[in-house]
Gaussian input, Z-matrix of N, CA and C with variables (Angstrom, degrees):
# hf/3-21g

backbone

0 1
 N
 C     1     B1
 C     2     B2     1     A1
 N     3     B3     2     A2     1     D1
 C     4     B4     3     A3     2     D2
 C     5     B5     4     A4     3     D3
 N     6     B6     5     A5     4     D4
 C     7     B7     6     A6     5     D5
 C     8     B8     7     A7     6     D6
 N     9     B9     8     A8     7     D7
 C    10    B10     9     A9     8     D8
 C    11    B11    10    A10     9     D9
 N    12    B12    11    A11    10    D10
 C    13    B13    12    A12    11    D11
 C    14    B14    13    A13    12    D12
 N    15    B15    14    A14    13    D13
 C    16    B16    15    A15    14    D14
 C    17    B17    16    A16    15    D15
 N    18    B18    17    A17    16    D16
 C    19    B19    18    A18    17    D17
 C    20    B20    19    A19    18    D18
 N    21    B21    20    A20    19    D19
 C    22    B22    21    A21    20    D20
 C    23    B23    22    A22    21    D21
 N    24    B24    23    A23    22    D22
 C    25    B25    24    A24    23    D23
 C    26    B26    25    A25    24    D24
 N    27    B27    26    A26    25    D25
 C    28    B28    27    A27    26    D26
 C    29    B29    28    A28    27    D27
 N    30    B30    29    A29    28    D28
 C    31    B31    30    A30    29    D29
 C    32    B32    31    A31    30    D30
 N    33    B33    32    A32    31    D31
 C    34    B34    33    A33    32    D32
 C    35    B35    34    A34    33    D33
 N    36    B36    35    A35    34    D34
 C    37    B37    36    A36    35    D35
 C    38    B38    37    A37    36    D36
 N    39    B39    38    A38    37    D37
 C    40    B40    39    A39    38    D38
 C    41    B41    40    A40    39    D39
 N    42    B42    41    A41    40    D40
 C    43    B43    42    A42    41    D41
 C    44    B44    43    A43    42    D42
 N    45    B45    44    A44    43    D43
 C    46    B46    45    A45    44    D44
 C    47    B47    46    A46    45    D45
 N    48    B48    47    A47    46    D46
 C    49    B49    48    A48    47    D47
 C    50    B50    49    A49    48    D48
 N    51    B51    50    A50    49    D49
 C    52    B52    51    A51    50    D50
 C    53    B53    52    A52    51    D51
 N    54    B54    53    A53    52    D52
 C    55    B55    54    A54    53    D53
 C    56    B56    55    A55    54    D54
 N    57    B57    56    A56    55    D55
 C    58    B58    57    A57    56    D56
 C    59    B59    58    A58    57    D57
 N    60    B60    59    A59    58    D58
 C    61    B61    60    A60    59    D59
 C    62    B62    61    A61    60    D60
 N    63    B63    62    A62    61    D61
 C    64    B64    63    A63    62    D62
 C    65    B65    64    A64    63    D63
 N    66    B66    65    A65    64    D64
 C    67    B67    66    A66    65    D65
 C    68    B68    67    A67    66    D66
 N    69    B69    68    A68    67    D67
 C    70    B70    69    A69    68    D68
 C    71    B71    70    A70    69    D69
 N    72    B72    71    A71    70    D70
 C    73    B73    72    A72    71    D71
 C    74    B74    73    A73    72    D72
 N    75    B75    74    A74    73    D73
 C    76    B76    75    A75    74    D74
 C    77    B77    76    A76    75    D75
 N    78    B78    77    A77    76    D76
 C    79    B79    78    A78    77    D77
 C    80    B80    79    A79    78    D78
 N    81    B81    80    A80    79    D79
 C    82    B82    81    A81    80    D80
 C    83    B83    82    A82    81    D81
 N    84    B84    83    A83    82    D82
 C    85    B85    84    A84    83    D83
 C    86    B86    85    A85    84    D84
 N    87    B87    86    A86    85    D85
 C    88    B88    87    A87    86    D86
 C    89    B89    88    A88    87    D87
 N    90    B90    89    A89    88    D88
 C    91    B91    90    A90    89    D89
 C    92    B92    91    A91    90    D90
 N    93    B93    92    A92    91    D91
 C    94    B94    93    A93    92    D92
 C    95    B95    94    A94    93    D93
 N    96    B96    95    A95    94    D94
 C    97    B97    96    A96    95    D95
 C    98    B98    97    A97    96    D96
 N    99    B99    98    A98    97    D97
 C   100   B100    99    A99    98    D98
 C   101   B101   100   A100    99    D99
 N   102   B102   101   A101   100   D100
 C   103   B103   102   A102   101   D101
 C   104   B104   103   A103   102   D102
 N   105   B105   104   A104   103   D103
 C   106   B106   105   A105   104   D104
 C   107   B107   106   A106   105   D105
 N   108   B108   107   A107   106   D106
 C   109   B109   108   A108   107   D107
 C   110   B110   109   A109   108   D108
 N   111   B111   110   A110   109   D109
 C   112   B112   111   A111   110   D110
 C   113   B113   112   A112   111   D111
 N   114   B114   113   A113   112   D112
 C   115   B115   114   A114   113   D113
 C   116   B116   115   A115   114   D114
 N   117   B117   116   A116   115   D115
 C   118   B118   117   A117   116   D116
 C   119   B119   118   A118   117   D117
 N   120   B120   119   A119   118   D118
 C   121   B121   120   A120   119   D119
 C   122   B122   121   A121   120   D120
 N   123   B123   122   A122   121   D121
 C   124   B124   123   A123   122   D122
 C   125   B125   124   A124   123   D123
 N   126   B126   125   A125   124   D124
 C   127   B127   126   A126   125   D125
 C   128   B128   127   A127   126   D126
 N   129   B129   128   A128   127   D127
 C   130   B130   129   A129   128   D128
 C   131   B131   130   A130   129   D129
 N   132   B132   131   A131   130   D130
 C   133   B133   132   A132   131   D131
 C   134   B134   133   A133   132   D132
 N   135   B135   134   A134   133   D133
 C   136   B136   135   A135   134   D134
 C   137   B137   136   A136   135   D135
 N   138   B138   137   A137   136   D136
 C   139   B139   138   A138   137   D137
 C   140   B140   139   A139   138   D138
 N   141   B141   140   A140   139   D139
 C   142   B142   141   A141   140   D140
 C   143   B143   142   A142   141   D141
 N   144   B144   143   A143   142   D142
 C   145   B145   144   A144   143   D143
 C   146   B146   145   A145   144   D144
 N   147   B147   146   A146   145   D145
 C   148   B148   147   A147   146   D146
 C   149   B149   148   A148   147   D147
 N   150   B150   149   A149   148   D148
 C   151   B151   150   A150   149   D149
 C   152   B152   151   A151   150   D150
 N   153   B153   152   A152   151   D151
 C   154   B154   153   A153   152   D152
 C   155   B155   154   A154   153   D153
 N   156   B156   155   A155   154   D154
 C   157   B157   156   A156   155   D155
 C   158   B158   157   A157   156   D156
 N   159   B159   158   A158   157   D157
 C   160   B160   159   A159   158   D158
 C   161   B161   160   A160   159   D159
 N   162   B162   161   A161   160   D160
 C   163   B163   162   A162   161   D161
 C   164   B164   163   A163   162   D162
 N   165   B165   164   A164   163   D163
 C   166   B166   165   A165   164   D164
 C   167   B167   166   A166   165   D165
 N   168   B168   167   A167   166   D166
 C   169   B169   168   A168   167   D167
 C   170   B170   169   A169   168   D168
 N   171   B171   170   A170   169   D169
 C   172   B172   171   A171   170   D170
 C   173   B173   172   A172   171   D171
 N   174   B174   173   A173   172   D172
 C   175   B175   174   A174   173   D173
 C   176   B176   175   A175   174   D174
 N   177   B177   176   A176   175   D175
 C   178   B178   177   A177   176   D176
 C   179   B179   178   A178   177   D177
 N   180   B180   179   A179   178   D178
 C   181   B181   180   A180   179   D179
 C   182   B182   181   A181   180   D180
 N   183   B183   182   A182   181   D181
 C   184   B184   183   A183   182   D182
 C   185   B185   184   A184   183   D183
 N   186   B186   185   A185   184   D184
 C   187   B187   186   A186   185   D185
 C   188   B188   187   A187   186   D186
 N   189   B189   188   A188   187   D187
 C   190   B190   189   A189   188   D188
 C   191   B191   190   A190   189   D189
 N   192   B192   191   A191   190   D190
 C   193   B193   192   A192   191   D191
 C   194   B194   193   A193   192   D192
 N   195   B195   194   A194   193   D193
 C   196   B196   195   A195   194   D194
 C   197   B197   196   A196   195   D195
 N   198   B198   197   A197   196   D196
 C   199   B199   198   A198   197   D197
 C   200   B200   199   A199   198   D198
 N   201   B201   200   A200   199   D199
 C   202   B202   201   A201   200   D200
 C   203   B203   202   A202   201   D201
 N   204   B204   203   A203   202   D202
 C   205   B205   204   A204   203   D203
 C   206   B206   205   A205   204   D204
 N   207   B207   206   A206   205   D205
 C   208   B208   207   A207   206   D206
 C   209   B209   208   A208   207   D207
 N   210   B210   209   A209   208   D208
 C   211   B211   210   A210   209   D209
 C   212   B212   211   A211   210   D210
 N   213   B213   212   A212   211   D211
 C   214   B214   213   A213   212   D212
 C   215   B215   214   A214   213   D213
 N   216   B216   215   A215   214   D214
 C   217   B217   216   A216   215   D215
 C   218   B218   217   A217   216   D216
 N   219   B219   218   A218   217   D217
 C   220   B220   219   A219   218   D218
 C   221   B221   220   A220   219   D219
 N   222   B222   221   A221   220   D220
 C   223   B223   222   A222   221   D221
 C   224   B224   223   A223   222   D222
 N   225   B225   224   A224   223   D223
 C   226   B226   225   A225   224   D224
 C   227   B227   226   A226   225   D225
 N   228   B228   227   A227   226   D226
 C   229   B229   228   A228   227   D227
 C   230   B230   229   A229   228   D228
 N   231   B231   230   A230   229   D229
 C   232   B232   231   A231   230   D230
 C   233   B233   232   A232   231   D231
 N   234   B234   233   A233   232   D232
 C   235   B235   234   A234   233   D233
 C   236   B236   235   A235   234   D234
 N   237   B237   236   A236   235   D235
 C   238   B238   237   A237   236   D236
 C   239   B239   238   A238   237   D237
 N   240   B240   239   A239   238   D238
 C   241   B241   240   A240   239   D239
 C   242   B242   241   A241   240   D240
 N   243   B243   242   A242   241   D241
 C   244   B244   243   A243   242   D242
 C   245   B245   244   A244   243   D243
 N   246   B246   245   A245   244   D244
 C   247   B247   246   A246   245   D245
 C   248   B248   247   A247   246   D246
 N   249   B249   248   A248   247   D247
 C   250   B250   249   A249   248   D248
 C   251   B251   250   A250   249   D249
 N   252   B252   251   A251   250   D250
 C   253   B253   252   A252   251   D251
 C   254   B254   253   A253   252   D252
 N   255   B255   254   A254   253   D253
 C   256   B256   255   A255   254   D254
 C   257   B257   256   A256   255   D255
 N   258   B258   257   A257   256   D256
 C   259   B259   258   A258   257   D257
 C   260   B260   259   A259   258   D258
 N   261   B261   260   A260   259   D259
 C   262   B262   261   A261   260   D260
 C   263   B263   262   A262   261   D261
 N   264   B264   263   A263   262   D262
 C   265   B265   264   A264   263   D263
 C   266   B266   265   A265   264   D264
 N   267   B267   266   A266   265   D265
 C   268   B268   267   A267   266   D266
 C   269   B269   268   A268   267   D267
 N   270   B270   269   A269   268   D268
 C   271   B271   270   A270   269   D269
 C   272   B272   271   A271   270   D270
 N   273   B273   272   A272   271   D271
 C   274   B274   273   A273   272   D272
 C   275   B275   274   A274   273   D273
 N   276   B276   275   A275   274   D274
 C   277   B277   276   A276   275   D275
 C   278   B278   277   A277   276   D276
 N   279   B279   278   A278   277   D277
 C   280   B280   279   A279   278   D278
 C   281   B281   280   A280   279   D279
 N   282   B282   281   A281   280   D280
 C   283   B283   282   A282   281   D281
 C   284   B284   283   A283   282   D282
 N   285   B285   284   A284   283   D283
 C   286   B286   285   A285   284   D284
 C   287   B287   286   A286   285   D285

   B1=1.4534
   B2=1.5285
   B3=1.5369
   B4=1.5060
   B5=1.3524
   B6=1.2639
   B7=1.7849
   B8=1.3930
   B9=1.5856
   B10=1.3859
   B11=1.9848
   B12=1.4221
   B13=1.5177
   B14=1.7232
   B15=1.4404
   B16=1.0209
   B17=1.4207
   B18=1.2971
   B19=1.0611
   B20=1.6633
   B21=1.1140
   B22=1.3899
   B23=1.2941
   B24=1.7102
   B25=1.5666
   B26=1.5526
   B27=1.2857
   B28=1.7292
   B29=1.3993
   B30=1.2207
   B31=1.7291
   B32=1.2645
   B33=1.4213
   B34=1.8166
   B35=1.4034
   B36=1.1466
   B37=1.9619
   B38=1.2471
   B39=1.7158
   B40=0.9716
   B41=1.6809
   B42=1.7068
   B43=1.6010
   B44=1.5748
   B45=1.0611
   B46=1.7047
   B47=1.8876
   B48=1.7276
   B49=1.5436
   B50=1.2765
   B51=1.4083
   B52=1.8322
   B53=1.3244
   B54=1.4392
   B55=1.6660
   B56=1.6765
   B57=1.1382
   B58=1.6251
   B59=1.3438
   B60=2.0236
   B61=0.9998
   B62=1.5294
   B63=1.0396
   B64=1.3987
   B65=1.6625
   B66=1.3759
   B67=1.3072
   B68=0.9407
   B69=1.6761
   B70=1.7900
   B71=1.3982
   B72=1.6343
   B73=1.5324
   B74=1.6117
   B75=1.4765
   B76=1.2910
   B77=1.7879
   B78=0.8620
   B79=1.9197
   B80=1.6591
   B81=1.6403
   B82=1.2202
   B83=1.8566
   B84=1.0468
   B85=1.7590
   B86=1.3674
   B87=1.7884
   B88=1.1133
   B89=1.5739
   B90=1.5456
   B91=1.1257
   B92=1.3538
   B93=1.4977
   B94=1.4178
   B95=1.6580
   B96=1.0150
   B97=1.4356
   B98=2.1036
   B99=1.7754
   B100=1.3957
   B101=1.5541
   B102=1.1043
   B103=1.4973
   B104=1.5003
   B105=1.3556
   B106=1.7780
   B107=1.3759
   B108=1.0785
   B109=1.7633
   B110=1.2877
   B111=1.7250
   B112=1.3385
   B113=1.4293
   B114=1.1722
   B115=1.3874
   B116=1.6427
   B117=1.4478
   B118=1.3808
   B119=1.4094
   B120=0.9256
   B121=1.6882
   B122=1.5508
   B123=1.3572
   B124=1.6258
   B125=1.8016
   B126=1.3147
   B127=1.3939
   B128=1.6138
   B129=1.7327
   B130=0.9351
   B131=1.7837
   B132=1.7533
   B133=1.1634
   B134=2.2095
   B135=1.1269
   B136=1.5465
   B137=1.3160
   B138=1.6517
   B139=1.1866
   B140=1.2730
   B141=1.5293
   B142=1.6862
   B143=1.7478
   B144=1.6114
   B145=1.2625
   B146=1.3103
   B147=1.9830
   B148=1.1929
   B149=1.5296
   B150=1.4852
   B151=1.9620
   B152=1.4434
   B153=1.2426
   B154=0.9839
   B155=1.9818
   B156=1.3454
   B157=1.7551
   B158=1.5572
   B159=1.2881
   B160=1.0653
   B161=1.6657
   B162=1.3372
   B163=1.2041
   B164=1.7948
   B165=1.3732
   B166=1.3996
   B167=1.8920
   B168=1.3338
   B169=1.6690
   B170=1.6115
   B171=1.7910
   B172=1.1034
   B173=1.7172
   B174=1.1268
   B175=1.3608
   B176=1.5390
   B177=1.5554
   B178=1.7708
   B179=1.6713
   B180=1.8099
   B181=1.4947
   B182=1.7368
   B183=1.3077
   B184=2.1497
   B185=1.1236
   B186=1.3961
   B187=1.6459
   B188=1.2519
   B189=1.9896
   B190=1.4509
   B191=1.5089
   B192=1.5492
   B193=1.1444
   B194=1.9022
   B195=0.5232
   B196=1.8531
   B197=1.3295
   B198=1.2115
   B199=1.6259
   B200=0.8549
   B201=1.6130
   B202=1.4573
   B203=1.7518
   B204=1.9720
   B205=1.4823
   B206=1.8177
   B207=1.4078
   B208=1.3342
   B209=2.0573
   B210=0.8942
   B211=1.3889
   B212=1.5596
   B213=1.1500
   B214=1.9676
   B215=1.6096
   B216=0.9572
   B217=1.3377
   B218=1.1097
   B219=1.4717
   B220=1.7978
   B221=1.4056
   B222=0.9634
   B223=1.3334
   B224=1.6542
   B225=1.3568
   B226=1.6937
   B227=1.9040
   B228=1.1563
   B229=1.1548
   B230=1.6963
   B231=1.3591
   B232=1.0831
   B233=1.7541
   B234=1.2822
   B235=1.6166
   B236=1.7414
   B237=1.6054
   B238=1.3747
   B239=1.8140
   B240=1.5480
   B241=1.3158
   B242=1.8521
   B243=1.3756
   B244=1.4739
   B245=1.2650
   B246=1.3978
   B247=1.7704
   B248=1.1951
   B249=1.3191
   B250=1.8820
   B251=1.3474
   B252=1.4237
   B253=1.8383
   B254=1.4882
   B255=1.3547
   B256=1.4490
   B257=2.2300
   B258=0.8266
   B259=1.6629
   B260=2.0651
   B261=1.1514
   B262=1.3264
   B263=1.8873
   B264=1.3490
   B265=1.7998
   B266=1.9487
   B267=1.1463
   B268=1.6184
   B269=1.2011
   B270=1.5171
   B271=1.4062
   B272=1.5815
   B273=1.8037
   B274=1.3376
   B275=1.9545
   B276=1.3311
   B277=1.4515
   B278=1.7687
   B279=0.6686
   B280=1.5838
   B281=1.2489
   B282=1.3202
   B283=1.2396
   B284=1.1351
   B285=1.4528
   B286=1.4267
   B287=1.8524
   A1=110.83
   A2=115.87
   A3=115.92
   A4=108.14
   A5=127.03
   A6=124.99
   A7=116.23
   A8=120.59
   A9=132.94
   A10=92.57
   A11=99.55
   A12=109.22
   A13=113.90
   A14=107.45
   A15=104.69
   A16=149.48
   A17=118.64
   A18=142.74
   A19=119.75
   A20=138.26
   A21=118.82
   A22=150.46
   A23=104.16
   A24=106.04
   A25=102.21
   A26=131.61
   A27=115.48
   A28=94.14
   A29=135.99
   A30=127.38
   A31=93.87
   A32=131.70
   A33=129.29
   A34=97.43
   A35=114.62
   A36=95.70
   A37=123.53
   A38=117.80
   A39=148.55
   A40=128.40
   A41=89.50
   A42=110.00
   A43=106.03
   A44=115.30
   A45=131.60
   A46=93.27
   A47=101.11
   A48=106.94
   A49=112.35
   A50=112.14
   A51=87.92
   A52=131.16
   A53=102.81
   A54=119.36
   A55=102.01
   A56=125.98
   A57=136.05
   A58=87.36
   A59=130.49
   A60=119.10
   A61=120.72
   A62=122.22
   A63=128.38
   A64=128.09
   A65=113.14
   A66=116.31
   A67=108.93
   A68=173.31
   A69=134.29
   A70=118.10
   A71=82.04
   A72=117.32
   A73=96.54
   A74=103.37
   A75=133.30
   A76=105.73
   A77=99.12
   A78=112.52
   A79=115.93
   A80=112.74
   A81=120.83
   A82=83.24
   A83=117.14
   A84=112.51
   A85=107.16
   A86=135.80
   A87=98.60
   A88=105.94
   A89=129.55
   A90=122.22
   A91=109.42
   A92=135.35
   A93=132.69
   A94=117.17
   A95=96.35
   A96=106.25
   A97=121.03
   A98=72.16
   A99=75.21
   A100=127.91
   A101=115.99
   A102=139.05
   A103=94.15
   A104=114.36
   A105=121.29
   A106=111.91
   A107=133.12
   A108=128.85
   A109=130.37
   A110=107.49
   A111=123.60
   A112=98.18
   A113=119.06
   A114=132.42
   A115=123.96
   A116=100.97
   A117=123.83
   A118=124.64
   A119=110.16
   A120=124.79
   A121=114.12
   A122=92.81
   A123=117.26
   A124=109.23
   A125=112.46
   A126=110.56
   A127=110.40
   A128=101.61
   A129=117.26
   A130=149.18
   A131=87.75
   A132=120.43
   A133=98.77
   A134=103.41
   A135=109.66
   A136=110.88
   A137=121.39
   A138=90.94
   A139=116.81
   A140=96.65
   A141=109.57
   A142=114.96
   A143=118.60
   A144=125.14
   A145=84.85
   A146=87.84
   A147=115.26
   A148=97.91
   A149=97.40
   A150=109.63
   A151=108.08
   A152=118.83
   A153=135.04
   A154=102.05
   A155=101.66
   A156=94.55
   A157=111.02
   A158=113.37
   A159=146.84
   A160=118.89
   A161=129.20
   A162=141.94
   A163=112.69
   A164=92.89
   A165=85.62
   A166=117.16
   A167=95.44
   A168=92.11
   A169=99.27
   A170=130.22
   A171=107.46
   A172=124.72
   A173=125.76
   A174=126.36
   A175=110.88
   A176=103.55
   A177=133.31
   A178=90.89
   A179=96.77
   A180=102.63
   A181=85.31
   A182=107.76
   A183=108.90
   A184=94.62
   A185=90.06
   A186=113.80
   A187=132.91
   A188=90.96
   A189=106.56
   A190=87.61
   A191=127.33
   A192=132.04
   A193=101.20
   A194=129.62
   A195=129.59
   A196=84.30
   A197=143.18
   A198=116.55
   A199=145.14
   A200=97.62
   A201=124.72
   A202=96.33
   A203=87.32
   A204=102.47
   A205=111.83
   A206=125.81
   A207=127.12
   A208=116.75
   A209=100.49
   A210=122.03
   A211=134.85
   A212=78.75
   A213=90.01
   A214=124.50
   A215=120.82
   A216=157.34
   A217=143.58
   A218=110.79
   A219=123.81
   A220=128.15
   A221=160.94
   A222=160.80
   A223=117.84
   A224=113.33
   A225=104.40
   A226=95.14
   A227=109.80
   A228=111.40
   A229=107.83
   A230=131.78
   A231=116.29
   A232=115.38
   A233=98.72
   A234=112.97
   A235=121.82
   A236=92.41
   A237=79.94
   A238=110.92
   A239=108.36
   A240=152.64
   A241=86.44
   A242=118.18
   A243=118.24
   A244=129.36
   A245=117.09
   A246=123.34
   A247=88.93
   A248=141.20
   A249=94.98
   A250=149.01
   A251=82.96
   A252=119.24
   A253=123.47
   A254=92.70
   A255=118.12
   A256=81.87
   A257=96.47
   A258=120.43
   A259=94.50
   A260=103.02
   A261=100.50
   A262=115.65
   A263=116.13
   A264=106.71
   A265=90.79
   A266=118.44
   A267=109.45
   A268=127.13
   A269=109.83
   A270=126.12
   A271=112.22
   A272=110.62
   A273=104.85
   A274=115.32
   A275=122.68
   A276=128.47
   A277=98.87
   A278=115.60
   A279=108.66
   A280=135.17
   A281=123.43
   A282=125.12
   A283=132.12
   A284=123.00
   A285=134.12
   A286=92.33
   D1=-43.81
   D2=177.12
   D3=-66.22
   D4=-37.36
   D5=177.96
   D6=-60.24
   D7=-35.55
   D8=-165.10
   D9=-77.36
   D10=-37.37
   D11=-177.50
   D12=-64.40
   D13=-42.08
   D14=163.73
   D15=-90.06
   D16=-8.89
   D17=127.84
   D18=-32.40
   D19=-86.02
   D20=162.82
   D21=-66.38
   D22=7.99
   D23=137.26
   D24=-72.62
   D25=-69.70
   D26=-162.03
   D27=-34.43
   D28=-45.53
   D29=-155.53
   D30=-65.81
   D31=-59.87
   D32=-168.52
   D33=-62.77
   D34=-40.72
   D35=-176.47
   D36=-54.02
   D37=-50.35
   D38=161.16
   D39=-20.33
   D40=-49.69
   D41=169.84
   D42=-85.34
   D43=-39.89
   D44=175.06
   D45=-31.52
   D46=-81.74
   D47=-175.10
   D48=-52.88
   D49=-40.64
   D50=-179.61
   D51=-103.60
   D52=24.43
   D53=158.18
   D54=-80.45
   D55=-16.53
   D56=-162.13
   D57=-87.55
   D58=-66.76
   D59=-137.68
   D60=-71.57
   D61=161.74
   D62=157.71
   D63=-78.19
   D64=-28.12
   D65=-176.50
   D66=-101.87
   D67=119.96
   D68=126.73
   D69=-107.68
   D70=153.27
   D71=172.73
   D72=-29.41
   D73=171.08
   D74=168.64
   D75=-63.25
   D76=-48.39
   D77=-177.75
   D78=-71.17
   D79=-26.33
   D80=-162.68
   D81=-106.47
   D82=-26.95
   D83=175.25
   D84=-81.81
   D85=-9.41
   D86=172.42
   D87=-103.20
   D88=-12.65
   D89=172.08
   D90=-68.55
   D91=-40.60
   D92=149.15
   D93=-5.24
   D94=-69.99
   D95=-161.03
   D96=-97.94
   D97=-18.62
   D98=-169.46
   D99=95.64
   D100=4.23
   D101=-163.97
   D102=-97.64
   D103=125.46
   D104=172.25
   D105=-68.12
   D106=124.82
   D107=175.81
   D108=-17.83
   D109=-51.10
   D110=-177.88
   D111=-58.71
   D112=-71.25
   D113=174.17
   D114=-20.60
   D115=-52.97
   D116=159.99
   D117=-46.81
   D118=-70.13
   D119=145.64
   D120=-8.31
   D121=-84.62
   D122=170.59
   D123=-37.62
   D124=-63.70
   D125=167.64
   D126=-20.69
   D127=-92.59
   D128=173.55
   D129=2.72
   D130=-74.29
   D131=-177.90
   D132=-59.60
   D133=-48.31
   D134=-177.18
   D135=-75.13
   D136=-26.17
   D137=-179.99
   D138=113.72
   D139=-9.03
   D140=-166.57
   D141=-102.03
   D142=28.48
   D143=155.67
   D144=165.86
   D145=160.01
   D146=-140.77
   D147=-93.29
   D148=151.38
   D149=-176.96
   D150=-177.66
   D151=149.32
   D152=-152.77
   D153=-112.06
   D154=154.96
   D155=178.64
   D156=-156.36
   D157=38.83
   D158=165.02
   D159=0.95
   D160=-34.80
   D161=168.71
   D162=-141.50
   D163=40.51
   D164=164.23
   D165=90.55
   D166=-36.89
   D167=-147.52
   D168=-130.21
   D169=-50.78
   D170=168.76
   D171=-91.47
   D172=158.54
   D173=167.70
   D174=-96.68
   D175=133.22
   D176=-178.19
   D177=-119.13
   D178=143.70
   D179=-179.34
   D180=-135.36
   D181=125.04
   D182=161.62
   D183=-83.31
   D184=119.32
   D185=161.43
   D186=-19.02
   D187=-43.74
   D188=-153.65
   D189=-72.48
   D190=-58.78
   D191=-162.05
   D192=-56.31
   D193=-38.31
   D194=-178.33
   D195=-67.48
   D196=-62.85
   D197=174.87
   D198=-20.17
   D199=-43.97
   D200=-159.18
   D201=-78.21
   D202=-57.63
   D203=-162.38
   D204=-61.36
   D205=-33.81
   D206=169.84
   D207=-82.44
   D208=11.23
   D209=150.38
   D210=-91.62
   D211=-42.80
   D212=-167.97
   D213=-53.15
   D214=-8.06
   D215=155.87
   D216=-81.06
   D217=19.94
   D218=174.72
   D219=-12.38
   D220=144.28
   D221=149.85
   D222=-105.35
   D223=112.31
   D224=-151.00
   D225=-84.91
   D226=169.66
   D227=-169.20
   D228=-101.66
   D229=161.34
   D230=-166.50
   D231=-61.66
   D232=-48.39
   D233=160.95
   D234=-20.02
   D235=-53.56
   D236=-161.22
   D237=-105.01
   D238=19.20
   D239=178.63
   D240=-85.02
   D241=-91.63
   D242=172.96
   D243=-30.64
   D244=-31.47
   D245=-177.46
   D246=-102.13
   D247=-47.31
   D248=174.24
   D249=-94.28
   D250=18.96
   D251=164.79
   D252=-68.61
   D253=-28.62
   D254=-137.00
   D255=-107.00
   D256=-53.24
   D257=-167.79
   D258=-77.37
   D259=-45.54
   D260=170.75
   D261=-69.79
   D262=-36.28
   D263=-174.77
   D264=-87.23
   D265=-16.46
   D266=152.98
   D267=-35.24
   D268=-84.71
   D269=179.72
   D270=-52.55
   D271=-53.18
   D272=-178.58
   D273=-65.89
   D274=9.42
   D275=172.58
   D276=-114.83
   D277=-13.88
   D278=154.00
   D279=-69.13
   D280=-59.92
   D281=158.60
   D282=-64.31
   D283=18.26
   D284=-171.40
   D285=-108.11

């Protein structure tokens, strides 16, 4: 019971530091994001988010940019699908 206890403090610390960092590893970008390695890889290799490879051989991802990049892709909500539907047959009955 005390090992299981201590064991998931190391886990919250763990997340603690790499909620702090600015850079991560390949390993710390896919628990980040949630992205499986291979997958990661796959990213990578295409081109299809941003990372750094600094000497050739390991891959570094900025945080900030994985923000950016698992953002960049909005999905509008139905709500706000209706108000600019709604705001668009407005304007287009105005100028009529």
């Amino acid at each position: 019971m005390k090992k299981l206890k201590i064991l998931e403090q190391l886990d919250r610390i763990e997340k603690m530091i790499q909620a702090n960092k600015k850079v991560l590893t390949l390993d710390e970008a896919c628990a980040y994001t949630g992205i499986s390695r291979s997958y990661m890889y796959k990213l990578t290799a295409r081109g299809e988010i941003p990372f750094s490879k600094p000497r050739g051989k390991l891959i570094y991802f900025a945080k900030e940019k994985l923000d950016q990049w698992l953002l960049s892709h909005p999905s509008k909500s139905l709500a706000e699908i209706d108000n600019e539907a709604l705001n668009y047959v407005f304007r287009k009955g105005r100028t009529r």
